[in-house]
LUMDOTI-858301 format. One record per residue (C-alpha): x, y, z; chain; residue number from 1. Coordinates in steps of 0.2 Angstrom, whole numbers. Layout:
N
+-------+-------+-------+-------+------+
!     u !     v !     w ! chain ! resi !
+-------+-------+-------+-------+------+
!     X !     Y !     Z !     A !  NUM !
...
+-------+-------+-------+-------+------+
# end
This chain:
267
+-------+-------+-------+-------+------+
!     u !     v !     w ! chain ! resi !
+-------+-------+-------+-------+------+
!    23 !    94 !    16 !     A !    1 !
!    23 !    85 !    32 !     A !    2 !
!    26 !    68 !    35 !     A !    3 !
!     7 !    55 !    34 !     A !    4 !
!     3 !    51 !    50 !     A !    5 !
!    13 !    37 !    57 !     A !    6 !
!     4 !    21 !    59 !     A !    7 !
!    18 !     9 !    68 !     A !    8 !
!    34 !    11 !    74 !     A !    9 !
!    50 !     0 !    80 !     A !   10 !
!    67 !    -1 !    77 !     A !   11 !
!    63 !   -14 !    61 !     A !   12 !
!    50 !    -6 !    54 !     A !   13 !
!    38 !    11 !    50 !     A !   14 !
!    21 !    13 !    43 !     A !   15 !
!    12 !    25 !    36 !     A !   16 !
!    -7 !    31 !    33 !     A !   17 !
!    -3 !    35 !    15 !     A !   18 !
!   -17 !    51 !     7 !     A !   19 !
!   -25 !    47 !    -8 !     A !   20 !
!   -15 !    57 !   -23 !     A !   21 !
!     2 !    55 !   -13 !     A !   22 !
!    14 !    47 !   -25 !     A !   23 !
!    28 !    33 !   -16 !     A !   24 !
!    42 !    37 !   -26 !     A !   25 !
!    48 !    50 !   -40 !     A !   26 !
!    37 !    53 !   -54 !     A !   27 !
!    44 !    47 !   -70 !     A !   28 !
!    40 !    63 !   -80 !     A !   29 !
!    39 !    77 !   -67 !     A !   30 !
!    53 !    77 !   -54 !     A !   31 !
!    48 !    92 !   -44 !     A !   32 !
!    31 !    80 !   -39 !     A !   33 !
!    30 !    80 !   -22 !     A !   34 !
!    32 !    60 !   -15 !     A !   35 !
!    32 !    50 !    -1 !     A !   36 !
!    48 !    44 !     1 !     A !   37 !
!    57 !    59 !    -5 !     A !   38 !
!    49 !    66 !    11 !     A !   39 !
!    52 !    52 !    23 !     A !   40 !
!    72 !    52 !    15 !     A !   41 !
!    71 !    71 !    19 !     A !   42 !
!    63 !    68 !    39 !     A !   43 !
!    71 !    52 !    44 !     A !   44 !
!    87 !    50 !    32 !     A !   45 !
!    91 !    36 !    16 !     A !   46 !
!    91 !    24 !    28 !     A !   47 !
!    72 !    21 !    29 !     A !   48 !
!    67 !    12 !    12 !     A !   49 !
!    49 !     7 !     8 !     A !   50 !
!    44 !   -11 !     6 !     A !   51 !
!    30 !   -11 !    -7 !     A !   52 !
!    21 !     2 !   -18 !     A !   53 !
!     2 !     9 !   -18 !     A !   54 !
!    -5 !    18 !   -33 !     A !   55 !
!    -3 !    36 !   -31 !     A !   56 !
!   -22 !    37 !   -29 !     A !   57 !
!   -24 !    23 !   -17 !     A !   58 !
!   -22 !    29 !     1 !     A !   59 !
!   -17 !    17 !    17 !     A !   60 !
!    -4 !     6 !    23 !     A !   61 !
!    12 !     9 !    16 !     A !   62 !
!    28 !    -2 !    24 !     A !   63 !
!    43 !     5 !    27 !     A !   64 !
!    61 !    -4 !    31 !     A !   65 !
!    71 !     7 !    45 !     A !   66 !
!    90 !    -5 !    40 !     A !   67 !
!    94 !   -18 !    27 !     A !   68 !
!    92 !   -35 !    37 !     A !   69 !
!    72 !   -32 !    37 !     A !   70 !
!    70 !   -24 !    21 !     A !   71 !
!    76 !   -39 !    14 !     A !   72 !
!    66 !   -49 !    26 !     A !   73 !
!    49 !   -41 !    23 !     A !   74 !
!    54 !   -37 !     4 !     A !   75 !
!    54 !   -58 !     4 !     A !   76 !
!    36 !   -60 !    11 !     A !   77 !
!    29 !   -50 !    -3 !     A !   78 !
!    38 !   -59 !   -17 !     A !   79 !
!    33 !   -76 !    -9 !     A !   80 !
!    15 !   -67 !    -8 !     A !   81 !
!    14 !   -72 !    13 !     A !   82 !
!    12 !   -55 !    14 !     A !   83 !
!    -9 !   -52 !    21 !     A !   84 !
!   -17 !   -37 !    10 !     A !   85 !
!   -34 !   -31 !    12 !     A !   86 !
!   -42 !   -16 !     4 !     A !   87 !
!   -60 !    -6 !     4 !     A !   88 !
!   -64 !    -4 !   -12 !     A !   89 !
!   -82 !     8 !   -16 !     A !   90 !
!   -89 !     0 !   -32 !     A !   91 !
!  -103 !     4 !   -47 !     A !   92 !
!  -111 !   -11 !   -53 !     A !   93 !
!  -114 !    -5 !   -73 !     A !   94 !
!  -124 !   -12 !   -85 !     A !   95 !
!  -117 !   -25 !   -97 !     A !   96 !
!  -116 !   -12 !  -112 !     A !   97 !
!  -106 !     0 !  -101 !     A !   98 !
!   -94 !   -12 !   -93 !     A !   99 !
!   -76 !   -19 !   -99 !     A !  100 !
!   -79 !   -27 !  -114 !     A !  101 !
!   -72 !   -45 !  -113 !     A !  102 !
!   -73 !   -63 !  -122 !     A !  103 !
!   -82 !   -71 !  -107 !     A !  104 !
!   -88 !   -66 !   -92 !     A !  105 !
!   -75 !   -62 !   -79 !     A !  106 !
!   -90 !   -67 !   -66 !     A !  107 !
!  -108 !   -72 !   -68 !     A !  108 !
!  -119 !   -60 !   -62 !     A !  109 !
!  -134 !   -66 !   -53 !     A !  110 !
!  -154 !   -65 !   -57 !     A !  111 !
!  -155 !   -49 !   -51 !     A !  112 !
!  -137 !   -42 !   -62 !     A !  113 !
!  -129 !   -40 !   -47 !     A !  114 !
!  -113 !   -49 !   -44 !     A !  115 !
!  -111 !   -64 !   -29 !     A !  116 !
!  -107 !   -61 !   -11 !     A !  117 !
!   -91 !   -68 !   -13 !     A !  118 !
!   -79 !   -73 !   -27 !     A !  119 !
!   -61 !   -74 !   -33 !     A !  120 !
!   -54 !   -67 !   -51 !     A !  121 !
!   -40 !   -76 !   -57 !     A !  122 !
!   -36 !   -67 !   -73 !     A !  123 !
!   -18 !   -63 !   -80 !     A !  124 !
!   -14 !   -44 !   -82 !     A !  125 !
!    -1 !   -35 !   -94 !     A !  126 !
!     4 !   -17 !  -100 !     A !  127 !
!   -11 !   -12 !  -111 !     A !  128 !
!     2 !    -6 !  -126 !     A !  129 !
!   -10 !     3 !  -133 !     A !  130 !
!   -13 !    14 !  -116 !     A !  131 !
!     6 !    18 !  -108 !     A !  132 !
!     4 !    15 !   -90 !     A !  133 !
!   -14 !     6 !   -88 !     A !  134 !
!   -15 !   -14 !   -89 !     A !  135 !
!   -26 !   -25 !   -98 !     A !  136 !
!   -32 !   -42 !   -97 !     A !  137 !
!   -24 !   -57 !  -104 !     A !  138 !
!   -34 !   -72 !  -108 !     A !  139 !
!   -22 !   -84 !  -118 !     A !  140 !
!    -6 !   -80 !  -119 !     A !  141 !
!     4 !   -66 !  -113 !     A !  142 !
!     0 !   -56 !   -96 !     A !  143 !
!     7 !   -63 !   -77 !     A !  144 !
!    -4 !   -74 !   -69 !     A !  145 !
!   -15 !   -62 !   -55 !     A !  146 !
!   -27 !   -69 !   -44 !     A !  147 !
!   -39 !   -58 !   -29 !     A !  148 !
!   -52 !   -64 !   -19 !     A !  149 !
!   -68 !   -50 !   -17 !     A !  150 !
!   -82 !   -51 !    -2 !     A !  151 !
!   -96 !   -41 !    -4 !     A !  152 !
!   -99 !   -31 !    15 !     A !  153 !
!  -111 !   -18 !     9 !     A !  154 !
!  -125 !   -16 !    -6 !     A !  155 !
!  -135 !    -1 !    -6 !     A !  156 !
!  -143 !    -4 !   -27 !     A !  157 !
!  -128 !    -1 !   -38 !     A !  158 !
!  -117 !     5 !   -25 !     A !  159 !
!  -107 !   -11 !   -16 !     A !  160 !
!   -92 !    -8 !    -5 !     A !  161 !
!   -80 !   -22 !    -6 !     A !  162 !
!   -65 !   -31 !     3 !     A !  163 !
!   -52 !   -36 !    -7 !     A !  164 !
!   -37 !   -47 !    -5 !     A !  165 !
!   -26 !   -47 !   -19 !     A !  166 !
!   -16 !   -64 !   -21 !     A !  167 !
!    -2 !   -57 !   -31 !     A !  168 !
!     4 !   -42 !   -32 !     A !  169 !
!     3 !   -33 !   -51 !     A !  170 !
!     1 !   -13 !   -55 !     A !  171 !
!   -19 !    -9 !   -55 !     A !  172 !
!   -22 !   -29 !   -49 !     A !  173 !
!   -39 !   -24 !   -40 !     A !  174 !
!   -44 !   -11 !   -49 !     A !  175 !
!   -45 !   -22 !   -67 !     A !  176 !
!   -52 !   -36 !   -58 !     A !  177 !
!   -64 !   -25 !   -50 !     A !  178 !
!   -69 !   -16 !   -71 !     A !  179 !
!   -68 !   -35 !   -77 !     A !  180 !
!   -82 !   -40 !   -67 !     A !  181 !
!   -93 !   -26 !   -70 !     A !  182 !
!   -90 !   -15 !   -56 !     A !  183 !
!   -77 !    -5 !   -57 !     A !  184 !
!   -70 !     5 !   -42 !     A !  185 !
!   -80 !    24 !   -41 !     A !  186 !
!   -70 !    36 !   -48 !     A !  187 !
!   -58 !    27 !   -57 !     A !  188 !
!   -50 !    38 !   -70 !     A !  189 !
!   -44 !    22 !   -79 !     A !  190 !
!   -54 !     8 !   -78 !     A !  191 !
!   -70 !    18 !   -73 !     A !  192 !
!   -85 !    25 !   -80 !     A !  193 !
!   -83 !    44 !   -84 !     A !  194 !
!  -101 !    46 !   -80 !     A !  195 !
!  -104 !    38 !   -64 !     A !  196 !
!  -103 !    52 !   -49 !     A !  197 !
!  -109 !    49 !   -30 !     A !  198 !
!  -122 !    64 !   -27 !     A !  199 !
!  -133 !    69 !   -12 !     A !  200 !
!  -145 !    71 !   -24 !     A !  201 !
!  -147 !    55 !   -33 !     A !  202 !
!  -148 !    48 !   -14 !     A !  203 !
!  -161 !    58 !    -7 !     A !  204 !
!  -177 !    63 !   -14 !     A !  205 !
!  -182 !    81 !   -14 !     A !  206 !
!  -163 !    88 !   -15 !     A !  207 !
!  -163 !   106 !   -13 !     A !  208 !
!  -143 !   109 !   -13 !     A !  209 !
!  -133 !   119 !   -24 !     A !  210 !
!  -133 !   118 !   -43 !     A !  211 !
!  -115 !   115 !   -44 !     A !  212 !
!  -116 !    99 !   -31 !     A !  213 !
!  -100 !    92 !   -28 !     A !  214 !
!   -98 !    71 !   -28 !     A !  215 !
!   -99 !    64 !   -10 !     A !  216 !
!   -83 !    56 !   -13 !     A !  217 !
!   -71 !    62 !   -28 !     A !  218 !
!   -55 !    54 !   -27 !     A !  219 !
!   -52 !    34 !   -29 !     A !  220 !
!   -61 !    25 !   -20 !     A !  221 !
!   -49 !    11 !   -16 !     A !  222 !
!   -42 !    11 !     3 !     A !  223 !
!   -26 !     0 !     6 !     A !  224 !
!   -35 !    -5 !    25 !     A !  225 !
!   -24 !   -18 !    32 !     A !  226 !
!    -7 !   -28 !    27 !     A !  227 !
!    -1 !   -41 !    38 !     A !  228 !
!    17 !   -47 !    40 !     A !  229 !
!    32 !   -58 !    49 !     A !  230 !
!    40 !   -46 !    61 !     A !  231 !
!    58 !   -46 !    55 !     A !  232 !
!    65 !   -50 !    73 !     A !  233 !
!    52 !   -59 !    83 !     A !  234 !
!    46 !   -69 !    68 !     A !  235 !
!    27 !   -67 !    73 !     A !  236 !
!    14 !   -57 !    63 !     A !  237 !
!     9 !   -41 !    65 !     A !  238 !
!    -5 !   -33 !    57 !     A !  239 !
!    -5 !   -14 !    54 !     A !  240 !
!   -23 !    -6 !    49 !     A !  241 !
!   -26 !     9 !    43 !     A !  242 !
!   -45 !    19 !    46 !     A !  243 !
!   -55 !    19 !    33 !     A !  244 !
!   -54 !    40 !    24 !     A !  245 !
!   -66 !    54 !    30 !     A !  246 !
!   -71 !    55 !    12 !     A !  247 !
!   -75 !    37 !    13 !     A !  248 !
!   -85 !    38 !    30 !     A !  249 !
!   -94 !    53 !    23 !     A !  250 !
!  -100 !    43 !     7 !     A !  251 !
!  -105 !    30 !    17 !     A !  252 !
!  -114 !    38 !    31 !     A !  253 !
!  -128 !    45 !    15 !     A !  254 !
!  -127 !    30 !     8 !     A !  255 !
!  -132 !    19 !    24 !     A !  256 !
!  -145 !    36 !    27 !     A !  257 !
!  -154 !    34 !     9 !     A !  258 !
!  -151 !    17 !     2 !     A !  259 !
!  -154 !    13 !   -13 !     A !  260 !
!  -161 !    -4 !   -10 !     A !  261 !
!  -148 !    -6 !     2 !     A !  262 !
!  -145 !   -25 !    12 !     A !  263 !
!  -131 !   -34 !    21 !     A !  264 !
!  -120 !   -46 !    13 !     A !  265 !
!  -122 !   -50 !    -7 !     A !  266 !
!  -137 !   -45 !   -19 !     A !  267 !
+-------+-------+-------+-------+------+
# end
């Protein structure tokens, strides 16, 4: 497998447009899984380390390190959390009986069950001991504090694509914030609802495609868009973005062409 294409490139630092099922490191259980920096040790040489992780479905920015000095410089921005992150994130609003069942309310939805244009979850996340390697939600004790802020940039009925800035940093952050809330992120085998699907046919009336119609978009539909950092020499920031997926641009283009109801902004 080649290389992801290469997003930024200096004597500090590279960064990579990262494929949605790509994992970064060595699976625990299978060692033969093909990974990212298994290839970039094998193309550009141990030297190269990465700086922060992505979930193996989540594609986008990944930052790597070319020499200690700045690995341990940018490395220190995203345990201070001065790091900048922003993601896509292509939601399914689901009724109250079918969301993550919690104590309260992780948001209030609006009059019309939707969710607001704009707000912030701030709710502590732990290992879900029950599930090996999915998280939970902790409201009293237990769990590490976890904060994200969400913006509402396109509604099309149940459908709303979201920007999302995690505040910290923990395994799954956006995608449990995103099921607390009621709107878990499409095709989320974890947090998701098994029976939501994005189909041309639930989008446009008088569907005459194939009986075994394939989703618009079938992979998670969480995109790792931007991340902004200190430069490791120069001390000034620089902000690396990666284009939103074709799978992403395809399940929007139908969407935008047979909305559902669809608006700017919030609900």
């Amino acid at each position: 497998m080649a290389l992801p294409p290469v997003i930024f490139e200096d004597d500090s630092m590279i960064a990579f447009d990262k494929p949605s099922g790509l994992l970064i490191a060595p699976d625990r259980w299978d060692k033969t899984r093909e990974n990212l920096m298994g290839l970039v040790h094998e193309k550009l040489g141990h030297g190269v380390a990465n700086v922060h992780r992505l979930d193996a479905d989540t594609s986008g920015v990944v930052l790597c390190a070319k020499n200690k000095a700045a690995l341990d410089f940018l490395s220190g921005q995203f345990q201070s959390k001065t790091a900048g992150k922003k993601y896509l994130a292509l939601c399914v609003m689901l009724p109250p009986e079918r969301a993550m069942k919690l104590a309260a309310p992780a948001v209030a939805r609006t009059p019309s069950g939707g969710l607001p244009e704009a707000f912030v979850i701030d709710l502590a996340l732990g290992q879900d001991e029950s599930n090996p390697g999915r998280m939970r939600v902790f409201r009293k004790r237990g769990g590490k504090p976890s904060a994200t802020e969400f913006r509402a940039l396109e509604c099309f009925g149940k459908y709303t694509l979201f920007e999302c800035r995690p505040l910290t940093g923990r395994t799954h952050q956006i995608r449990v914030h995103l099921a607390a809330a009621g709107a878990p992120v499409l095709n989320d085998p974890f947090y998701g609802d098994p029976g939501e699907s994005l189909l041309l046919s639930s989008l446009k009336r008088g569907y005459k495609g194939r009986a075994d119609e394939k989703p618009l978009i079938s992979r998670l539909a969480l995109h790792a868009s931007e991340l902004t950092v200190r430069h490791p020499l120069t001390r000034e920031p620089v902000t690396i973005r990666a284009e939103m997926p074709g799978e992403f641009e395809v399940a929007l283009k139908y969407l935008r062409k047979f909305p559902p109801g669809a608006r700017r902004g919030g609900r």
